[in-house]
N, C-alpha and C positions, 0 to 999 in steps of 0.2 A: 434446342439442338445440342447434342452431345458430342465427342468425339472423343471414347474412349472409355475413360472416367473423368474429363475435363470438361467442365464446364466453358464453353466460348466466352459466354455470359459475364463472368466471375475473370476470366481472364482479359474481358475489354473492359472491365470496371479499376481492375487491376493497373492497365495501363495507363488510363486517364488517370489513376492518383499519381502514379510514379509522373508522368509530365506535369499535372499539377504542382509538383510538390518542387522538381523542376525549375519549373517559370516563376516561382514563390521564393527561392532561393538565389535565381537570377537577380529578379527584381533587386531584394536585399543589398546583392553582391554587389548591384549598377548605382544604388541608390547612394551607398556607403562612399562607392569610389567618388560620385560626385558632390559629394558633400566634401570629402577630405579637398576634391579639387579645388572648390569655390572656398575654403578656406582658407588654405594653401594661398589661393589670388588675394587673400584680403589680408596678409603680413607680407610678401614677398615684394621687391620693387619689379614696378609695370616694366613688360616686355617690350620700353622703347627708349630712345632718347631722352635725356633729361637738358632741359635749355640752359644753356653757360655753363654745365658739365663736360669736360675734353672726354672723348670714349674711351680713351685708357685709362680712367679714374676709376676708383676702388665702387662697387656698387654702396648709394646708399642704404640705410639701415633706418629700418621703420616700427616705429612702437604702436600695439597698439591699445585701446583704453586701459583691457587689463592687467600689459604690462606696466605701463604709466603706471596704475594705480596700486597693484599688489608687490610689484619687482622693482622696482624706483625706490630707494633708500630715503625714508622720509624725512626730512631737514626743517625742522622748527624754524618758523619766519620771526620769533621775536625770542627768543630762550633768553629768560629771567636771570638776576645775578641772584645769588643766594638772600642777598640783604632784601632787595626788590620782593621776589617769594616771600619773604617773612614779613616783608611789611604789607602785600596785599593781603596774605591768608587772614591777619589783621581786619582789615577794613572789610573783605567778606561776612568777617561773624555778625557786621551791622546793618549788611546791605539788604535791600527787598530783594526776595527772590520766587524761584518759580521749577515746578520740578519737572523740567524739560532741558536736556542740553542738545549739544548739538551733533547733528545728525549720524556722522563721520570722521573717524580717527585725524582725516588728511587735513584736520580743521584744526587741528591741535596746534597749537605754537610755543608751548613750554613742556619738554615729553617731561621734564623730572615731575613736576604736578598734573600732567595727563590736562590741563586747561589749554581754553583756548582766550587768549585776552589781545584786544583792538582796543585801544585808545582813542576816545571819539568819533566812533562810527556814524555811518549815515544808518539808521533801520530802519528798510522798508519793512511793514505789514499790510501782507498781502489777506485779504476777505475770502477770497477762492483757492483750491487748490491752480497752485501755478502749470501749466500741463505743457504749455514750449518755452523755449530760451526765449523767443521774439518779445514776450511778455517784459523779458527784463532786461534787454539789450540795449535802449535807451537808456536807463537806468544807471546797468553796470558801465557803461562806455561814458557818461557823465563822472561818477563816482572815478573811474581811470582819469580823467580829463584833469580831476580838482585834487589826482591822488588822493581820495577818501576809504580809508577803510569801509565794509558792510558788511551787513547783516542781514538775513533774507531771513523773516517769521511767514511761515503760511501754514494753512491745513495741513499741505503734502505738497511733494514735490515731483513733475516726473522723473523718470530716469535720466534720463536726457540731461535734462536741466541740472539735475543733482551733480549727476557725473561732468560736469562741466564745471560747478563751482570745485567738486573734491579737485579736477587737474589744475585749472588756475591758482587753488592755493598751494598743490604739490610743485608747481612749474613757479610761485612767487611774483605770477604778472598780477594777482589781485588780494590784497589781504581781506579774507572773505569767511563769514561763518552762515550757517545755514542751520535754523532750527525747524522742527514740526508740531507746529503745537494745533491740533486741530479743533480743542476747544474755546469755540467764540468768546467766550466768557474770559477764559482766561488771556485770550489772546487783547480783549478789551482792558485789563487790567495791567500788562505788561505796555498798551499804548497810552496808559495814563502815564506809566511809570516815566518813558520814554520819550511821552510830546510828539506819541506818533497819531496819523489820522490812516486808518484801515482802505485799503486802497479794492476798489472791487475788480473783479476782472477785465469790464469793458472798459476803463480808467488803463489800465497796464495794457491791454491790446490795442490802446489809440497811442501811447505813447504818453500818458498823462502822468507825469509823477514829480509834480510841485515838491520843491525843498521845502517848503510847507507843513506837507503831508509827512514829512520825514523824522523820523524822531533819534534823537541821540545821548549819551550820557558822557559821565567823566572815562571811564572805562567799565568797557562789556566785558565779561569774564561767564565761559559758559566750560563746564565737562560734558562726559559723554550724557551724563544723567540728571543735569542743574544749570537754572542759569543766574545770576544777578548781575543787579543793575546799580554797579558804583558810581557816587555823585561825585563831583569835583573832579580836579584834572587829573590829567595821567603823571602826573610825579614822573614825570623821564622815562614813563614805559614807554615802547617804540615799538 
């Protein structure tokens, strides 16, 4: 059918795009706002009462992972004296090592050498990649208990998991290093080194992790790209 020189045809094809294109840009426009909104809910404090807060009190202020981990001013939990430095760099030229450090900046505890060093750690070596916190929770809350520095060696870590040891060592409730070393082999020659026994995963999701199984040295000293394993004690590192 015609009407004129216009095609009807042509002119309902026409409209269907312009609505299509429309409800495609709606979409977009609805989608956008409620994503900003449900973000927006996950830094802002909850729309109610806080318990033993008076309601003329100042709202509190909520951080979250990425501010902790990126915007938080990061504060070395053991910064070396100059002499200490010089006498470690020392005792590294002789120590076994392994070229794996560790995982994450927020591990660091002496920024002038970019190293991260615990004096007598507990290190677990885990068999499996680690995949929830549950796995270590035991673990870490023993190591709190006896105040022990650690060491977490596994394949991989999840996220989760990771970003949990990077805030406890930025926040100083746990002096903690976390490496990835996902090859067996070498993972079996750092639990010689260490006097560790490789822990498998159904052992870490029952709650099994014998002081035993634990292995430890004089001092752990790992960068972002090395690690070794100094024997004898920590000479007054802390």
């Amino acid at each position: 059918m015609h009407t004129g020189d216009v095609d009807i045809g042509y002119v309902g094809i026409g409209l269907v795009l312009v609505l299509g294109v429309a409800v495609v840009v709606y979409g977009w426009l609805a989608d956008r706002t409620d994503t900003r909104r449900r973000q927006d809910a996950m830094t802002q404090a909850p729309d109610r009462s806080v318990p033993g807060l008076a309601p003329e009190a100042a709202t509190p202020a909520y951080l979250t992972e990425y501010e902790l981990l990126h915007k938080t001013p990061h504060r070395p939990a053991t910064a070396l004296t100059d002499a200490e430095r010089t006498a470690l760099q020392r005792r590294l030229a002789g120590a076994p090592s392994l070229p794996h450090g560790h995982a994450a900046r927020e591990f660091t505890t002496d920024e002038a050498s970019h190293l991260c060093v615990l004096p007598e750690p507990w290190i677990l070596v885990a068999d499996n990649d680690v995949t929830t916190l549950r796995e270590l929770l035991p673990f870490l809350e023993k190591a709190r208990a006896r105040d022990r520095r650690v060491v977490i060696v596994a394949p991989s870590l999840s996220r989760d998991v990771l970003a949990t040891l990077q805030v406890n060592a930025v926040k100083h409730t746990l002096s903690c290093a976390a490496v990835l070393l996902p090859d067996a082999e070498q993972r079996r020659v750092l639990c010689s080194l260490v006097g560790a026994i490789p822990l498998a995963a159904a052992d870490l999701r029952a709650g099994y992790v014998p002081e035993s199984s634990l292995g430890t040295c004089g001092v752990w000293v790992s960068s972002p790209g090395q690690l070794w394993v100094v024997s004898g004690d920590g000479d007054g590192l802390s």
